[in-house]
mmCIF file as gemmi writes it, N, C-alpha and C atoms, coordinates in Angstrom:
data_model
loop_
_atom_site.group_PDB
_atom_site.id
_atom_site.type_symbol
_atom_site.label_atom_id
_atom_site.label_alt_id
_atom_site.label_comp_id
_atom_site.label_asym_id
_atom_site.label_entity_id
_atom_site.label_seq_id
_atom_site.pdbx_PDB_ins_code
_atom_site.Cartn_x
_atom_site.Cartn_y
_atom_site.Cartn_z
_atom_site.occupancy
_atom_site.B_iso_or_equiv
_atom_site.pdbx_formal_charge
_atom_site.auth_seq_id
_atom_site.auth_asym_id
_atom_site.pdbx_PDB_model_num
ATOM 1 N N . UNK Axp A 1 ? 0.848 -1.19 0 1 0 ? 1 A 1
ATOM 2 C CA . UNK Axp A 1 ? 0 0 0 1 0 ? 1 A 1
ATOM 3 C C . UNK Axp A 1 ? 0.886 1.244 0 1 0 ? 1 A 1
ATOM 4 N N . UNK Axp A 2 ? 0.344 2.535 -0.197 1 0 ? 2 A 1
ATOM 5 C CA . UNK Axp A 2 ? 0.973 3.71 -0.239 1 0 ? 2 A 1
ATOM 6 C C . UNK Axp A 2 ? 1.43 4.106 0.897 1 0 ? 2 A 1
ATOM 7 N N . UNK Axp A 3 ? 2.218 5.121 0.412 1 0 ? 3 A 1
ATOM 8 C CA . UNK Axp A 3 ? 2.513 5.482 2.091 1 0 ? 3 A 1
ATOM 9 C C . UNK Axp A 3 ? 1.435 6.465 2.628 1 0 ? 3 A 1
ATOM 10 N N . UNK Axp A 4 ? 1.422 6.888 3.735 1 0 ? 4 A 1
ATOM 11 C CA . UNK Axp A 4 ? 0.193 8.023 3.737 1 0 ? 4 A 1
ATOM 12 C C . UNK Axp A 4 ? 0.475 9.343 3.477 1 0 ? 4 A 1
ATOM 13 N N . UNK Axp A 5 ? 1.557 9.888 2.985 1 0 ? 5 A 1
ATOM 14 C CA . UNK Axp A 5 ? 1.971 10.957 2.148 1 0 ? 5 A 1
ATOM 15 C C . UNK Axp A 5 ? 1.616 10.887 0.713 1 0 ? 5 A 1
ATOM 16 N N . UNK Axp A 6 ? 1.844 9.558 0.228 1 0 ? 6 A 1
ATOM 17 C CA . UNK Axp A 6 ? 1.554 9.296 -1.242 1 0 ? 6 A 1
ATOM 18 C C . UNK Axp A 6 ? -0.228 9.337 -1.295 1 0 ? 6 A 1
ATOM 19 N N . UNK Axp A 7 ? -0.888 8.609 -0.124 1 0 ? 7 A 1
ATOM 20 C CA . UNK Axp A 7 ? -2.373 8.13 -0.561 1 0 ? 7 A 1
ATOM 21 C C . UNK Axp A 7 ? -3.254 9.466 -0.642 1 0 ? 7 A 1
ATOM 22 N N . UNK Axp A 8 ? -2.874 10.519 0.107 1 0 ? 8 A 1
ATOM 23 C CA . UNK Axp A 8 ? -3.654 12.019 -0.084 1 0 ? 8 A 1
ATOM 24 C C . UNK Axp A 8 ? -3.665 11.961 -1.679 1 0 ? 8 A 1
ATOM 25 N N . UNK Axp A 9 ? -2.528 11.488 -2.597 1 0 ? 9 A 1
ATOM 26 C CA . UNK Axp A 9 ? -2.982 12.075 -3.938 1 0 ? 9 A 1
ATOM 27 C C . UNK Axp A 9 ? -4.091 11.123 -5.087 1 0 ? 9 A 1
ATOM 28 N N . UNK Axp A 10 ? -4.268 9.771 -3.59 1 0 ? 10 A 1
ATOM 29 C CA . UNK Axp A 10 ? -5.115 8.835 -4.802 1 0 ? 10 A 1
ATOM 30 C C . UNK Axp A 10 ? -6.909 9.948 -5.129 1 0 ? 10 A 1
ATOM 31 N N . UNK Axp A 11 ? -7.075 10.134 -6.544 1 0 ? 11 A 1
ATOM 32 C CA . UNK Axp A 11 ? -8.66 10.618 -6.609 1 0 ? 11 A 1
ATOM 33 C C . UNK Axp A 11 ? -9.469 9.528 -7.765 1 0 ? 11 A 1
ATOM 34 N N . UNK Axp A 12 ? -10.529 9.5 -7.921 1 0 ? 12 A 1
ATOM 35 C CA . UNK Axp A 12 ? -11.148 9.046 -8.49 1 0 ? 12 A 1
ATOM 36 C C . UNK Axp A 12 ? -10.616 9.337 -10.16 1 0 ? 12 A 1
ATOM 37 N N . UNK Axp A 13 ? -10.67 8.459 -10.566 1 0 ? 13 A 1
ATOM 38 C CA . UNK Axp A 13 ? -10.668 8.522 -12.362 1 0 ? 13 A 1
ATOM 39 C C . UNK Axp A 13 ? -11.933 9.088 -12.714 1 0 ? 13 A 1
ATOM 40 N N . UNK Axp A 14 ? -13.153 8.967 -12.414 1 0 ? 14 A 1
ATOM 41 C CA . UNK Axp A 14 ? -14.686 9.5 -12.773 1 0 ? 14 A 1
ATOM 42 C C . UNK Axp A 14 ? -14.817 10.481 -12.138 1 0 ? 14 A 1
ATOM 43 N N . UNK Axp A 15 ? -14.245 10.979 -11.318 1 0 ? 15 A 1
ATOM 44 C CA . UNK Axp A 15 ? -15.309 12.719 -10.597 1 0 ? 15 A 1
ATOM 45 C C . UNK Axp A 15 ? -14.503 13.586 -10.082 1 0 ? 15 A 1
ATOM 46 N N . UNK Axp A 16 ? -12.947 13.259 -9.863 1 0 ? 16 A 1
ATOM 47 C CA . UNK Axp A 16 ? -11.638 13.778 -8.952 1 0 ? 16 A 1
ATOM 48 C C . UNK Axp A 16 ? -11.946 14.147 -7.664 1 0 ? 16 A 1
ATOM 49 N N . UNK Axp A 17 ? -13.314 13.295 -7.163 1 0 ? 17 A 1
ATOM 50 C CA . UNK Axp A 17 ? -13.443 13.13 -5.908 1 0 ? 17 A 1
ATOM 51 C C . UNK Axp A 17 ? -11.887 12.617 -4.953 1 0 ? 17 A 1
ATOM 52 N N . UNK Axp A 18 ? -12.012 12.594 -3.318 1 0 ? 18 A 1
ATOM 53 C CA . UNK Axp A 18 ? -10.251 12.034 -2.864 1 0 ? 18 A 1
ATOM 54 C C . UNK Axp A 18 ? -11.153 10.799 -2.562 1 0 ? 18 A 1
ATOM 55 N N . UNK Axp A 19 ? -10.002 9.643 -2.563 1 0 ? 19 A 1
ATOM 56 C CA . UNK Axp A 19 ? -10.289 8.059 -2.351 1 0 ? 19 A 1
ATOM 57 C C . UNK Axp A 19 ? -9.557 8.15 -0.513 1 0 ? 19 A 1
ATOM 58 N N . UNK Axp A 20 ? -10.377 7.528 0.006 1 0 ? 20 A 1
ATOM 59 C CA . UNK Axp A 20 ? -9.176 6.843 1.552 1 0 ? 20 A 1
ATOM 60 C C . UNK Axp A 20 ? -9.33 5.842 1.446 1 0 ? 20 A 1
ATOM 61 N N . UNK Axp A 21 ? -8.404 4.792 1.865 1 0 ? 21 A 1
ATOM 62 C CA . UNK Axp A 21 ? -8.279 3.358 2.154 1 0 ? 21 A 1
ATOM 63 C C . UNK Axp A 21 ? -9.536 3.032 3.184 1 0 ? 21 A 1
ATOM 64 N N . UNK Axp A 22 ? -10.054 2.273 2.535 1 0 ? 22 A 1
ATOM 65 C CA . UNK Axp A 22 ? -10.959 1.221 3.374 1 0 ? 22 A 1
ATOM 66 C C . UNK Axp A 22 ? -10.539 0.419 4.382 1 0 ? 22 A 1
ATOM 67 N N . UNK Axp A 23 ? -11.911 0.674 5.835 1 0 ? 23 A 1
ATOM 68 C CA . UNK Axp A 23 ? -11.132 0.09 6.811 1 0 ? 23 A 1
ATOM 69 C C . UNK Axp A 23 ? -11.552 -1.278 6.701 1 0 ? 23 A 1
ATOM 70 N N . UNK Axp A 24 ? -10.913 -2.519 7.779 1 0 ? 24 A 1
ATOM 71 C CA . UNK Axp A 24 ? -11.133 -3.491 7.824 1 0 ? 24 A 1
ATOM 72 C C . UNK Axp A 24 ? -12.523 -3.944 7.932 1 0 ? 24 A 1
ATOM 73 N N . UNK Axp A 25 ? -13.854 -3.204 8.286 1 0 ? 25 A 1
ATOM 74 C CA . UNK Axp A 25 ? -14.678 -3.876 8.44 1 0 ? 25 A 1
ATOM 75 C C . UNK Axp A 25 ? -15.473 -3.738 7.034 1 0 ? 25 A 1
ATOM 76 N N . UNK Axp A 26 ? -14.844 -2.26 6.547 1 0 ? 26 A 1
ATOM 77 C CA . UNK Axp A 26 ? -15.385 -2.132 5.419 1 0 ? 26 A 1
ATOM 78 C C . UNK Axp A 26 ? -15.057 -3.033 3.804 1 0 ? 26 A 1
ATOM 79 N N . UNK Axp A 27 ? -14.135 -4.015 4.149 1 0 ? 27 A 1
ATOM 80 C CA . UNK Axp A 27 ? -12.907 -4.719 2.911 1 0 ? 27 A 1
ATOM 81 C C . UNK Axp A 27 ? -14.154 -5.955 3.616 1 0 ? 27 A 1
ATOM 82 N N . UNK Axp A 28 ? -14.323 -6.566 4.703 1 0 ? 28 A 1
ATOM 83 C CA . UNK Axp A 28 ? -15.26 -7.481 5.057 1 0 ? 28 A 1
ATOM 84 C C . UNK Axp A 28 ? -16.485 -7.853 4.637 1 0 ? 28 A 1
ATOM 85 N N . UNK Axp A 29 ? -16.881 -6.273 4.463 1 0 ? 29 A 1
ATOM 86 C CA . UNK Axp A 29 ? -18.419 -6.649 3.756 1 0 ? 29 A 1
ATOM 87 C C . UNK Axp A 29 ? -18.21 -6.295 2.39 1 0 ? 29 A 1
ATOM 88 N N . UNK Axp A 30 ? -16.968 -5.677 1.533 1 0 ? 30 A 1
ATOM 89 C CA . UNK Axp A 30 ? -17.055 -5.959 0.115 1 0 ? 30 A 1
ATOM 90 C C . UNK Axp A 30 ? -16.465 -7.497 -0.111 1 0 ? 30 A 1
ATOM 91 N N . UNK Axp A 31 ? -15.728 -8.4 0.648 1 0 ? 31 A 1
ATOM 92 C CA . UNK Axp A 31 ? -15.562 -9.586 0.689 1 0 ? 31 A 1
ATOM 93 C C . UNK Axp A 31 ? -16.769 -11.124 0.712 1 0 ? 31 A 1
ATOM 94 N N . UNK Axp A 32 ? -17.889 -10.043 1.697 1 0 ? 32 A 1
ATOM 95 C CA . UNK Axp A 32 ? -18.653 -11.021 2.355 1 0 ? 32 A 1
ATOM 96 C C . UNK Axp A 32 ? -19.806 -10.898 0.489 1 0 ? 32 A 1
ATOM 97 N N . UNK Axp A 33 ? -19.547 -9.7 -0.003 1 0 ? 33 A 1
ATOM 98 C CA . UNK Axp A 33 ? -21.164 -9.342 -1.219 1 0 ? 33 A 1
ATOM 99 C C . UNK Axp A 33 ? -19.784 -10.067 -2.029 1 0 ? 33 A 1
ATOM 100 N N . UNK Axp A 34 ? -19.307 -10.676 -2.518 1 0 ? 34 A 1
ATOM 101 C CA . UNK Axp A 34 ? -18.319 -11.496 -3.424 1 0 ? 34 A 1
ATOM 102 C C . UNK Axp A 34 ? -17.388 -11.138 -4.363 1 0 ? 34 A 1
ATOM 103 N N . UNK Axp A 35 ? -16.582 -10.19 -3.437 1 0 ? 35 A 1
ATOM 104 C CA . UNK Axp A 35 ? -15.235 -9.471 -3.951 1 0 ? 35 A 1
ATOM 105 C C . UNK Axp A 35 ? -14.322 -10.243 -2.891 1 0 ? 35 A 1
ATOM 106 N N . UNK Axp A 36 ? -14.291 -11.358 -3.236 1 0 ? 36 A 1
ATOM 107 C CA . UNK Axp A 36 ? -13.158 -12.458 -2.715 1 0 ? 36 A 1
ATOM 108 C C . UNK Axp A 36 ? -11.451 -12.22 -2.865 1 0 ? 36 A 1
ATOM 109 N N . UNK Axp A 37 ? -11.416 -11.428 -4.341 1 0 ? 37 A 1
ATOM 110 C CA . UNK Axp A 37 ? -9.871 -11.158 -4.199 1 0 ? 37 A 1
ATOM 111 C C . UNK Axp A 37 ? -9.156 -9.729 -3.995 1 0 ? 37 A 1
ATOM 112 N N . UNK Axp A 38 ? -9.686 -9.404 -2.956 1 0 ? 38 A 1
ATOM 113 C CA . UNK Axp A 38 ? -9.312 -8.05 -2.79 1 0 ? 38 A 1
ATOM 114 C C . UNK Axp A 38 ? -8.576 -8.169 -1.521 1 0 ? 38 A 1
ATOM 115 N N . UNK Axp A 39 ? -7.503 -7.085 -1.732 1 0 ? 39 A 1
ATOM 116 C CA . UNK Axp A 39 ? -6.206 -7.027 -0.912 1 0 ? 39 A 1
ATOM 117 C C . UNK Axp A 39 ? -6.538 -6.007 0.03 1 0 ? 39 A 1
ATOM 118 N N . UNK Axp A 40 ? -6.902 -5.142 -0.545 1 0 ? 40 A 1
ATOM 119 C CA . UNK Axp A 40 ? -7.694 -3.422 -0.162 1 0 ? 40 A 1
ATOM 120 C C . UNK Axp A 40 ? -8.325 -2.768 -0.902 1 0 ? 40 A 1
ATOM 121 N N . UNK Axp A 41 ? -8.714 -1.655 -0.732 1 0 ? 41 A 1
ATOM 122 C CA . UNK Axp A 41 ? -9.604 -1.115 -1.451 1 0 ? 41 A 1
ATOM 123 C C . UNK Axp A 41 ? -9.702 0.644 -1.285 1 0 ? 41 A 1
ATOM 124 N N . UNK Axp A 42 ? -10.081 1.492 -2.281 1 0 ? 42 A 1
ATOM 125 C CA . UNK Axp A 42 ? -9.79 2.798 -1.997 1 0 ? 42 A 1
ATOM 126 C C . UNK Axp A 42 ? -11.456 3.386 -2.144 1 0 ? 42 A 1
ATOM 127 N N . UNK Axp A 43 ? -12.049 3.893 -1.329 1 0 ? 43 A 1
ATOM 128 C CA . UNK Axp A 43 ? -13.336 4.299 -0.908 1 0 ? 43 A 1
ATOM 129 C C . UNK Axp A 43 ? -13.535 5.715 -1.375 1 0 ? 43 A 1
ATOM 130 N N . UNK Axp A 44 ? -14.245 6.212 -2.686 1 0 ? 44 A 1
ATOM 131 C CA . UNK Axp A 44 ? -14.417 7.465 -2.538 1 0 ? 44 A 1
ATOM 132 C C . UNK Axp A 44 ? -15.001 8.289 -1.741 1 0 ? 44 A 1
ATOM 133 N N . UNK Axp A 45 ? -14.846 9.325 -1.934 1 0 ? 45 A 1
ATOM 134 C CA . UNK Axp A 45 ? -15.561 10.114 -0.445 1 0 ? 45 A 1
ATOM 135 C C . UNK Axp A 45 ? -17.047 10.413 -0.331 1 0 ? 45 A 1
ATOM 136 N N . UNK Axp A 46 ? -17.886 10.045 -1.286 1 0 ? 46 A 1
ATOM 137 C CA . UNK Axp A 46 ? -19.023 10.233 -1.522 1 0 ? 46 A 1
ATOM 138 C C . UNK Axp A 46 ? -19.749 9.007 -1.385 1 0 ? 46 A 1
ATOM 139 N N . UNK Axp A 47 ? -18.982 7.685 -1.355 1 0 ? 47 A 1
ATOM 140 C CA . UNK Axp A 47 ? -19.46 6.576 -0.362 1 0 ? 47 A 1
ATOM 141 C C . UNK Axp A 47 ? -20.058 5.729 -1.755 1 0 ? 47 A 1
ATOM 142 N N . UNK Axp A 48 ? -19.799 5.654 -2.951 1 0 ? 48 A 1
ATOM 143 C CA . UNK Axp A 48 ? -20.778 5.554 -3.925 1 0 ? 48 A 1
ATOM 144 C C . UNK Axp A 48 ? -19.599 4.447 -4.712 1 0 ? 48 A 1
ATOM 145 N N . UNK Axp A 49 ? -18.66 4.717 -4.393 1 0 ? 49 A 1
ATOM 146 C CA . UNK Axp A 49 ? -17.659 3.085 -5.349 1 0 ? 49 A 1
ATOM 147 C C . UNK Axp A 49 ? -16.31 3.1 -4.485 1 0 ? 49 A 1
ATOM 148 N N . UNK Axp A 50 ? -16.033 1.816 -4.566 1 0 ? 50 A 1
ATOM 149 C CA . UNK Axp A 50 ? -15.07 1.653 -3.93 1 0 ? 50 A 1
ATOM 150 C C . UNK Axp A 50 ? -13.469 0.815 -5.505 1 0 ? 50 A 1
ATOM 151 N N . UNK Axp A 51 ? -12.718 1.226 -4.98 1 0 ? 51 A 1
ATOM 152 C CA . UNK Axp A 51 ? -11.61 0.905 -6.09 1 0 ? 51 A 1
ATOM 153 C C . UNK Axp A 51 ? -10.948 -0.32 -5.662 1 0 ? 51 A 1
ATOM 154 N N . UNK Axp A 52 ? -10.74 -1.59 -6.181 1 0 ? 52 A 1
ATOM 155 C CA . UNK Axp A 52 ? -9.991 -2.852 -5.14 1 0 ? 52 A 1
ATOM 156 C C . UNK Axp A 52 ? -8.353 -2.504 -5.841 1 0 ? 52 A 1
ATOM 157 N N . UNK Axp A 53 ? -7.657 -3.541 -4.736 1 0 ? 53 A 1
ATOM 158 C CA . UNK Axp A 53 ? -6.672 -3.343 -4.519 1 0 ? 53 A 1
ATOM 159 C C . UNK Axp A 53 ? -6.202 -4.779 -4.688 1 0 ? 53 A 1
ATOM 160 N N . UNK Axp A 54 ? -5.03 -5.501 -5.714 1 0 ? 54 A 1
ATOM 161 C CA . UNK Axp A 54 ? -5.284 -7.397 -6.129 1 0 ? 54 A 1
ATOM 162 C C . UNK Axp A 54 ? -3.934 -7.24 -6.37 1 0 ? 54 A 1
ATOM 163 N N . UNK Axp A 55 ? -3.419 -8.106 -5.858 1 0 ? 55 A 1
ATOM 164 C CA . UNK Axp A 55 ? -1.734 -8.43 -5.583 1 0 ? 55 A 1
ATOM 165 C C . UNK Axp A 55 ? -1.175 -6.922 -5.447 1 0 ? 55 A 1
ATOM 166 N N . UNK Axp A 56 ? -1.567 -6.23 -4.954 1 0 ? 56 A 1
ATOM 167 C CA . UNK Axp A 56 ? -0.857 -4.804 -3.96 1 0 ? 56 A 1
ATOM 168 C C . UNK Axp A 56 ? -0.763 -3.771 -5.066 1 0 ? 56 A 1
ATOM 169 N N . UNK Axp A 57 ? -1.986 -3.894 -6.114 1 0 ? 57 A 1
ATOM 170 C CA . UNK Axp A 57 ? -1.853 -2.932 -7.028 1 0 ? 57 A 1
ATOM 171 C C . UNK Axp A 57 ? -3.196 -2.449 -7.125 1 0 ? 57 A 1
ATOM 172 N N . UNK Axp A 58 ? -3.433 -1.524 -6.92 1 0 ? 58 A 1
ATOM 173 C CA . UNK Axp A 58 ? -4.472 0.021 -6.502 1 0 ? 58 A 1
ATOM 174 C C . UNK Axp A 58 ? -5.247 -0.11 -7.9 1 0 ? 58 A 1
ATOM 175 N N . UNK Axp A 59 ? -6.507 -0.877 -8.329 1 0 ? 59 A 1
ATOM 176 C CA . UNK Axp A 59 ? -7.353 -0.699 -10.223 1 0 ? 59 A 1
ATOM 177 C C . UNK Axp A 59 ? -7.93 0.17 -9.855 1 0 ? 59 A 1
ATOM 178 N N . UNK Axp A 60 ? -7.445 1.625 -10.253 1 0 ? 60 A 1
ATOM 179 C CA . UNK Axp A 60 ? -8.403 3.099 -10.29 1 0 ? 60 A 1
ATOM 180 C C . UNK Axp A 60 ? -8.648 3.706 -11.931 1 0 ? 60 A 1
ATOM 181 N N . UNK Axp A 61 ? -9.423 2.192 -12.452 1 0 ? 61 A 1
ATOM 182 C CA . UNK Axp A 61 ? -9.51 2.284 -13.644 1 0 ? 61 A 1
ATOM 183 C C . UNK Axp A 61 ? -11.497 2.672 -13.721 1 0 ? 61 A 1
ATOM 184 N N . UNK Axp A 62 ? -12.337 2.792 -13.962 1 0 ? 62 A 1
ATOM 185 C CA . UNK Axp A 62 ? -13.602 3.035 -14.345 1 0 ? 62 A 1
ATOM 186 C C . UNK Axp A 62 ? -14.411 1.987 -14.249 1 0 ? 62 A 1
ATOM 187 N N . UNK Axp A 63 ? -13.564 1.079 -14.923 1 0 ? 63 A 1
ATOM 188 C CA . UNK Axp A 63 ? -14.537 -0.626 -15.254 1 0 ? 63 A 1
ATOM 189 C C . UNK Axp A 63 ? -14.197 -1.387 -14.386 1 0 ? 63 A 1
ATOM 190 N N . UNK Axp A 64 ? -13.187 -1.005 -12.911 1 0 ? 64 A 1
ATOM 191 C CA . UNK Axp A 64 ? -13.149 -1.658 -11.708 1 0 ? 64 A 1
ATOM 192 C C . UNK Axp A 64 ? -13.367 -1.339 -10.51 1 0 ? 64 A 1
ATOM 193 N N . UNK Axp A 65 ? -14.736 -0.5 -10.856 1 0 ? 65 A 1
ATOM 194 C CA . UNK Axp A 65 ? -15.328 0.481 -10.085 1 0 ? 65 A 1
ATOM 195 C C . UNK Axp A 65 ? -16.385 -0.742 -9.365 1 0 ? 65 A 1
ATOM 196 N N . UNK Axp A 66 ? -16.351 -0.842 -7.974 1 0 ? 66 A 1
ATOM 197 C CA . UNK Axp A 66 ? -17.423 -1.442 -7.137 1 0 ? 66 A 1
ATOM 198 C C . UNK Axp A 66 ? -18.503 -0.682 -6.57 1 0 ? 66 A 1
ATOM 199 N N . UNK Axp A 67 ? -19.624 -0.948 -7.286 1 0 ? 67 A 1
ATOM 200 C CA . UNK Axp A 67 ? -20.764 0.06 -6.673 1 0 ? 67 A 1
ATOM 201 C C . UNK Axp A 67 ? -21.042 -0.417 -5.109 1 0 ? 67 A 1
ATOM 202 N N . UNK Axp A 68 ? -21.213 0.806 -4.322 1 0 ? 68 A 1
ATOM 203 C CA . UNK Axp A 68 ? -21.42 0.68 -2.749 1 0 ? 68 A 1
ATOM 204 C C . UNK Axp A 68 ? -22.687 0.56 -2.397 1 0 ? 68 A 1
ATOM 205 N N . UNK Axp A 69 ? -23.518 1.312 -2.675 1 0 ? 69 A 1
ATOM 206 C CA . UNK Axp A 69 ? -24.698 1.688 -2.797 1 0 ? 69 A 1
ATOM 207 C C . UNK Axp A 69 ? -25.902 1.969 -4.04 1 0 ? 69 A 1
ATOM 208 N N . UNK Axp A 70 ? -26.882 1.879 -3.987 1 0 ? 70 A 1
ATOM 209 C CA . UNK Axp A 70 ? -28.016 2.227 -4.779 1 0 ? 70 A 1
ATOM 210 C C . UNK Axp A 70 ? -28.319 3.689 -5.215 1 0 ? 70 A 1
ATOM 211 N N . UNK Axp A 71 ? -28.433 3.747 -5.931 1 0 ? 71 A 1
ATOM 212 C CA . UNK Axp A 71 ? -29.534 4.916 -6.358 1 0 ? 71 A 1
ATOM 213 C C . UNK Axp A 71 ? -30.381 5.619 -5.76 1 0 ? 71 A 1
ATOM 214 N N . UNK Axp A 72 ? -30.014 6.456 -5.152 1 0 ? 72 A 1
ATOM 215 C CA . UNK Axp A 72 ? -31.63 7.174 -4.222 1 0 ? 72 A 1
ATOM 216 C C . UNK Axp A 72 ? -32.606 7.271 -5.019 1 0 ? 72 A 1
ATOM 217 N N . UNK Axp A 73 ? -33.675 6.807 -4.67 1 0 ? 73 A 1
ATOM 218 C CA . UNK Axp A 73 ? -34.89 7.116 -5.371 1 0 ? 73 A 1
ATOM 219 C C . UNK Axp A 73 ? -34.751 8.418 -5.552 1 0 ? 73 A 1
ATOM 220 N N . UNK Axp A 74 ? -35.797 9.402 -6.386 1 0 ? 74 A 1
ATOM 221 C CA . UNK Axp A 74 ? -35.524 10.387 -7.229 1 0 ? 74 A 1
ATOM 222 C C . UNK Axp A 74 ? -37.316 11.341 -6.645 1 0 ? 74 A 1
ATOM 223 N N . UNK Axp A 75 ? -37.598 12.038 -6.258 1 0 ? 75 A 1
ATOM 224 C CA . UNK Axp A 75 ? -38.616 12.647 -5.75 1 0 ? 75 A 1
ATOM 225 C C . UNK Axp A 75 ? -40.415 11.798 -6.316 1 0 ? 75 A 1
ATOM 226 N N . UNK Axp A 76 ? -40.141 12.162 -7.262 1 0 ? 76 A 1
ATOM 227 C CA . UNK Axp A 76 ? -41.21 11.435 -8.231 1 0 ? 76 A 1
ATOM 228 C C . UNK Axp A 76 ? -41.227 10.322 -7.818 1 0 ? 76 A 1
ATOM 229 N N . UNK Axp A 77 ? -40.428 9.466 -7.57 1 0 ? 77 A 1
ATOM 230 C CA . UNK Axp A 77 ? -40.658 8.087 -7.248 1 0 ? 77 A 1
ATOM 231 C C . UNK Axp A 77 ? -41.044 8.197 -5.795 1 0 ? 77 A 1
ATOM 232 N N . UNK Axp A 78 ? -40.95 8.809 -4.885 1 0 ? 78 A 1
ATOM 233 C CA . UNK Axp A 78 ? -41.221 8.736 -3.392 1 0 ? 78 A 1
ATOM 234 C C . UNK Axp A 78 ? -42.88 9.095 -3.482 1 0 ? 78 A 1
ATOM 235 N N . UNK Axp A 79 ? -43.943 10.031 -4.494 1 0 ? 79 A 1
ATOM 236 C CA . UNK Axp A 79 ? -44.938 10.509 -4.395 1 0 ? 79 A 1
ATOM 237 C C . UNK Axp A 79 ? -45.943 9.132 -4.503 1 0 ? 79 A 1
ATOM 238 N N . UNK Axp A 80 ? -46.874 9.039 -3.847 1 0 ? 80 A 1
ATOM 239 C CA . UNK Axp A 80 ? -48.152 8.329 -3.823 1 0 ? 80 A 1
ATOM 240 C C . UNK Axp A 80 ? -48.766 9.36 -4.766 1 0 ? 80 A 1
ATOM 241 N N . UNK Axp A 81 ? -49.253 7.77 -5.697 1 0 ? 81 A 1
ATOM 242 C CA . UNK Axp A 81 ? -50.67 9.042 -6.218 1 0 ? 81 A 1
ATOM 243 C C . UNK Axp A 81 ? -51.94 8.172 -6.355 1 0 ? 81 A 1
ATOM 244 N N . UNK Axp A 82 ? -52.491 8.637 -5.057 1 0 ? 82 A 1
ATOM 245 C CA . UNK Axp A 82 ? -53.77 7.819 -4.358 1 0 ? 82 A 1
ATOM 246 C C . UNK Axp A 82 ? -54.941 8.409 -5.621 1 0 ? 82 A 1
């Protein structure tokens, strides 16, 4: 892994959001949803993809983007229309 002088400069390839290393419980549950070969992982700050990390090399490529979360529903979708 980086050092922590170097990891301030990891950002996202999609938004130049900053990435931090994922903590252990968080590498657990991308392990436990079936990201089995991950070493580590770099968490953008907006909580929305996480980047893995496979034989000690950082994929902060686009197409090895792990979605974290869903889609917030969108207003329109929250309205009842009784």
């Amino acid at each position: 892994m980086p050092t922590p002088e170097y990891s301030s400069l990891f950002i996202c390839p999609q938004t130049g959001k900053k990435l931090r290393q994922a903590t252990s419980e968080e590498l657990e549950s991308l392990r436990a949803s079936g990201e089995q070969n991950l070493d580590a992982a770099w968490i953008r700050s907006d909580l929305a993809v996480a980047y893995p990390v496979r034989k000690g090399i950082p994929l902060l490529v686009p197409g090895e983007a792990i979605p974290l979360q869903s889609k917030p529903p969108t207003p329109k979708e929250n309205l009842s229309h009784d």
